[in-house]
C-alpha positions in Angstrom: -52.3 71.2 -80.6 -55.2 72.2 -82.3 -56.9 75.4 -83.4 -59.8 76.4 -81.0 -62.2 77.9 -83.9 -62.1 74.6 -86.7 -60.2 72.1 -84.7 -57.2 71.4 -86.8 -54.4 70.1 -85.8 -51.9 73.0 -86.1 -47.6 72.3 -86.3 -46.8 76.4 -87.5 -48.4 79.4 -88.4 -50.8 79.7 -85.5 -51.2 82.5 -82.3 -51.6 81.2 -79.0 -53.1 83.5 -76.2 -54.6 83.7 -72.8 -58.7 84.2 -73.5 -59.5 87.8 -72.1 -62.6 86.7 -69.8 -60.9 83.6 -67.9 -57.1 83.2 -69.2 -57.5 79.7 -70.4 -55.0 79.1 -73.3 -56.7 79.9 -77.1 -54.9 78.8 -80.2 -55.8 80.1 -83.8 -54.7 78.9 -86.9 -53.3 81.2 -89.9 -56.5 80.4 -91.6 -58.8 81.2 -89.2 -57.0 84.0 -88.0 -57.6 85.3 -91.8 -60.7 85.0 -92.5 -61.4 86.4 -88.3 -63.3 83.1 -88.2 -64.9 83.4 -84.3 -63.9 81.4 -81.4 -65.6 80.5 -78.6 -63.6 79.6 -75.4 -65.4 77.0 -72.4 -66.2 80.4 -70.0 -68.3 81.3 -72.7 -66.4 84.3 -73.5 -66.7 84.6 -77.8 -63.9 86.3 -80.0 -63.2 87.5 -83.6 
């Protein structure tokens, strides 16, 4: 798997949830998570 916002493959430490616009599957890393590094999902939709 690999984190949505920097494209690292992630093995622990990570979220995984449903994007709010479309559902697709998002998954964050710890580091992105804690810097609230943005995400952009393929609807468009863009997070913190």
């Amino acid at each position: 798997m690999k984190c949505t916002s920097c494209n690292k493959e992630v093995t622990d430490n990570y979220v995984r949830f449903k994007c709010p616009e479309c559902g697709k599957e998002t998954i964050r890393c710890q580091e992105c998570r804690a810097r609230s590094g943005a995400y952009k999902c393929e609807c468009g939709f863009t997070g913190p």
